[in-house]
N, C-alpha and C positions, 0 to 999 in steps of 0.2 A: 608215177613210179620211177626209179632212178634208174638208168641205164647200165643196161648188162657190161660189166667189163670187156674189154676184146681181149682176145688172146691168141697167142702167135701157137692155131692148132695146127696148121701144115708144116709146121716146124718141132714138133715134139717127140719124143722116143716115141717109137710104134708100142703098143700093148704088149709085144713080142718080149719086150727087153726092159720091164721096168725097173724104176727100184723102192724099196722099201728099206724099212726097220729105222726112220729116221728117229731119234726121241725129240719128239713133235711135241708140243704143246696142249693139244687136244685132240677128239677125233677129228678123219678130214672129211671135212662139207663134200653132199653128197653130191657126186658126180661131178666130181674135179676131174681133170682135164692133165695134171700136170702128174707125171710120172711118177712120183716121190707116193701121191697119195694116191694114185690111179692102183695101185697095185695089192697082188694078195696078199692075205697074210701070211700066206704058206710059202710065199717067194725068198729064197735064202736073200739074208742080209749083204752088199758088197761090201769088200773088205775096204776098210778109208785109204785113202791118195795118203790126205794131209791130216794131221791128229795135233792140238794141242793140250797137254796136257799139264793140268795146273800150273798156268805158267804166270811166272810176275814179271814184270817188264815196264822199263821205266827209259828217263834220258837224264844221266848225271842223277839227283837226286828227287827228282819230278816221277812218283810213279804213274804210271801211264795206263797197264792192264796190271791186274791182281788176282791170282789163283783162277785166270781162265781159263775154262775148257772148251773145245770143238772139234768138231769128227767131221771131216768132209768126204763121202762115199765117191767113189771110183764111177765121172760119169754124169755129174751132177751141176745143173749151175746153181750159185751159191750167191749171194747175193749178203755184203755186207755194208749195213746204212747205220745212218746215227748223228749225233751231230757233231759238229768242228769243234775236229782236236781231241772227237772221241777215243781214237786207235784204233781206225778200220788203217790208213796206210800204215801202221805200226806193225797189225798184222800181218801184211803184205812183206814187208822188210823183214820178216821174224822168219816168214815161210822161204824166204830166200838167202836168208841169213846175212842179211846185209845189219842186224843186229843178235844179237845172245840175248835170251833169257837171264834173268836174274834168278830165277828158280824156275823149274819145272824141266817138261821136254816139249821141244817142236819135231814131230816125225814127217818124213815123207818116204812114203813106200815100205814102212816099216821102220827105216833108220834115221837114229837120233843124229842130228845135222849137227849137234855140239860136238858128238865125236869124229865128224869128216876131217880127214886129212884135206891138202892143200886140191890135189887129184881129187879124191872121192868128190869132193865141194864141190868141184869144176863138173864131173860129169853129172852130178846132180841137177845143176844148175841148165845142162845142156838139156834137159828132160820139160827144162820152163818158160813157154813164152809169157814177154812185159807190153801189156799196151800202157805208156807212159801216157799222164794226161796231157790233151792236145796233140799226143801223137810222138813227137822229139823226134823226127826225122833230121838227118843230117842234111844240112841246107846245102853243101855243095857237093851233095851227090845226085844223082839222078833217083826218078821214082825205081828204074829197074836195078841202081846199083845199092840204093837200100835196101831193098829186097834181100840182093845175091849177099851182101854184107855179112853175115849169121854164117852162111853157106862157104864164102871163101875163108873165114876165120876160123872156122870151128872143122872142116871136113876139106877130103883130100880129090872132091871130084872136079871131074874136069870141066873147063869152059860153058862146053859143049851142052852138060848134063846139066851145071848150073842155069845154063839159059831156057833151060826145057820146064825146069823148076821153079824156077821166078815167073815165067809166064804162068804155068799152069795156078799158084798163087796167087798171082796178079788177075787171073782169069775169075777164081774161086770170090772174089770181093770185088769184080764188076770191072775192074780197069786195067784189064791187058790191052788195051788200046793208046794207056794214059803212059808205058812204061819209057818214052823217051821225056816227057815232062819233067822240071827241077819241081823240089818241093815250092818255091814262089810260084808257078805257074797252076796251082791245084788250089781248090776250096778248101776250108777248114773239113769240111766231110769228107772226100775227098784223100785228104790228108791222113784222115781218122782211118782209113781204107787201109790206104797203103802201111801205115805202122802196123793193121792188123793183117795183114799179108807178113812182115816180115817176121810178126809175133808165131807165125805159124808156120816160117820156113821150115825149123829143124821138124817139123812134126812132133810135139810136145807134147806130155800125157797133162801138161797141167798151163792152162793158161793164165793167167792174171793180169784184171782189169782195173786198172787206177781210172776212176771218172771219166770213161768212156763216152758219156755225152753231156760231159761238159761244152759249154757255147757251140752246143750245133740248133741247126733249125730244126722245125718240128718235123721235115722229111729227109734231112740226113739222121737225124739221132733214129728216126723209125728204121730206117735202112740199118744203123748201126746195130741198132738191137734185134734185126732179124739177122744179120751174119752171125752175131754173136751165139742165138740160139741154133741158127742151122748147124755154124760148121760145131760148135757141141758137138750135137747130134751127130752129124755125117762122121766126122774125125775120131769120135767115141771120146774125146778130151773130156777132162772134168775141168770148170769154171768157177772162178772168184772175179765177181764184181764191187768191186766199191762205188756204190752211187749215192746221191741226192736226189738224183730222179724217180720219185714214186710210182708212177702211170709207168713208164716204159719198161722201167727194172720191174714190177710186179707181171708185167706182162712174161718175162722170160726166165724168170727165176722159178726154179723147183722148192728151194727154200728159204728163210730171209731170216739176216740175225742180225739184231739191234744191240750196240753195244754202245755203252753211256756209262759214266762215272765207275771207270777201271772195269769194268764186267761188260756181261753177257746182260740186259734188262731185259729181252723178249726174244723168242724165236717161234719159226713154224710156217706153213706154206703163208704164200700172198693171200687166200681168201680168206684163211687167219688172222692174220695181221690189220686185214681191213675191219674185221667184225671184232676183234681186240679191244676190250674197255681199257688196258693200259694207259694211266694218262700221258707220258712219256710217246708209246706209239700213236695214240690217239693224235696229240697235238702234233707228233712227224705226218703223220698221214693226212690230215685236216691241211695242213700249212697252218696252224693257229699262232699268231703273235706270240699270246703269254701261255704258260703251263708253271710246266717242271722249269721249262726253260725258259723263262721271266725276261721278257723285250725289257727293262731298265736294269742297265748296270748297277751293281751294289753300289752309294752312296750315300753323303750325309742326308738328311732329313731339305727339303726346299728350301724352310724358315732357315735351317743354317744357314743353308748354302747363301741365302738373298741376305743373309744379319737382319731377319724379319726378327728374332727371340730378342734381340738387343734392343729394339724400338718399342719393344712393346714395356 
């Protein structure tokens, strides 16, 4: 018999506070565990963070996404996979507006980010922690003065209060002990730590995860993936991950959308997505060499390639 999934249950919304109304995929397998599908029907809907609405989005004339949409609830970790070069960091860039839409709308918190003044942008932006992949710590500051960074640029408190707050941070992700350390003196986990510490300085209703457990070991990415689900949880933040990591992201994700060739290919909780005959999911979730997405680059034929048709 195949072994039960693990799943990070001391770290999940209590039954007190779920959420529903996703448009799922299917019904959810009975006796899920994870919030999204844990809950009744009778549970009002949360109103979405982040909403895109048919959006087209491209680079120069490479379109990228095409008439996408996604509703991410108030509250939720969100979990977007696919393969390279799909547009999960596109997304990411869209939702923070370090790109425009070519058509459509990107909302957050109801307002269309196309119409932010130069202000409104800024304090929107103050509402969102970035964990960069591998972390992007600044090398010649210390782990406490990364932290405070966010804190001394963006608000007007003092020393005193800053250093109450960097600890308490630095505490919440295990290394208020590490805070006179430079970033060269800390492990790649470690590392990963302390950017999500700073990602959660301002106290942020929206965090976002660029590859999060990219080249950690098998017990830093577990440690990273359980802060990521606790402080969710504890902080009431709603979460967007971009991963490639199947096992860990399915462990912490409430929902998961696969997005391949300009679109949306699949969505729906993790124990979804693993019973999915999608071949596309199938071969993400399998690790399968060939599928949809074919191990040999497009090419001439061998005999061309070798001038075997010429000898013959």
């Amino acid at each position: 018999m195949p072994a039960t999934p693990r799943t990070y249950t001391e770290n999940l919304r209590p039954p007190s506070s779920p959420l529903h109304g996703w448009p799922l995929t299917g019904p959810a397998p009975a006796g899920s565990l994870h919030p999204l599908t844990a809950a009744s029907p009778d549970t009002p809907v949360p109103s979405p963070l982040v909403e895109l609405r048919s959006v087209t989005c491209g680079y120069g004339e490479r379109i990228i996404l095409r008439d996408v949409n996604l509703t991410v609830p108030r509250g939720a970790v969100v979990a977007l996979m696919g393969t390279s070069g799909g547009g999960k960091t596109t997304v990411l860039r869209l939702i923070g507006r370090q790109l425009t839409p070519l058509s459509g709308q990107v909302l957050f918190d109801g307002q269309d980010l196309a119409t932010l003044d130069r202000r409104g942008l800024h304090d929107v932006r103050r509402r969102m922690g970035m964990l960069f992949q591998f972390g992007a710590l600044f090398t010649d500051l210390s782990v406490f003065d990364n932290v405070a960074f966010p804190l001394r640029e963006h608000t007007r408190l003092s020393e005193e209060l800053i250093r109450d707050l960097v600890l308490m941070k630095l505490d919440a992700v295990g290394l208020r002990g590490a805070r006179d350390l430079m970033p060269a003196q800390v492990s790649g986990g470690m590392a990963r730590r302390v950017a999500l510490a700073r990602a959660i300085a301002l106290d942020p209703d929206l965090i976002l995860y660029d590859e999060p457990f990219a080249g950690l070991d098998p017990i830093s990415m577990g440690v990273a993936a359980r802060l990521i689900r606790a402080l969710n949880d504890a902080l009431g933040v709603t979460s967007i991950v971009v991963s490639h990591d199947v096992e860990e992201t399915f462990l912490i994700a409430d929902h998961v959308v696969f997005i391949a060739n300009g679109g949306i290919a699949a969505q729906g909780t993790p124990a979804q997505m693993r019973a999915s005959d999608d071949p596309l999911v199938r071969q993400f979730v399998d690790a399968a060499p060939d599928g949809p997405v074919r191990f040999h680059y497009p090419a001439a034929t061998a005999e061309q390639d070798y001038g075997l048709e010429a000898r013959r």
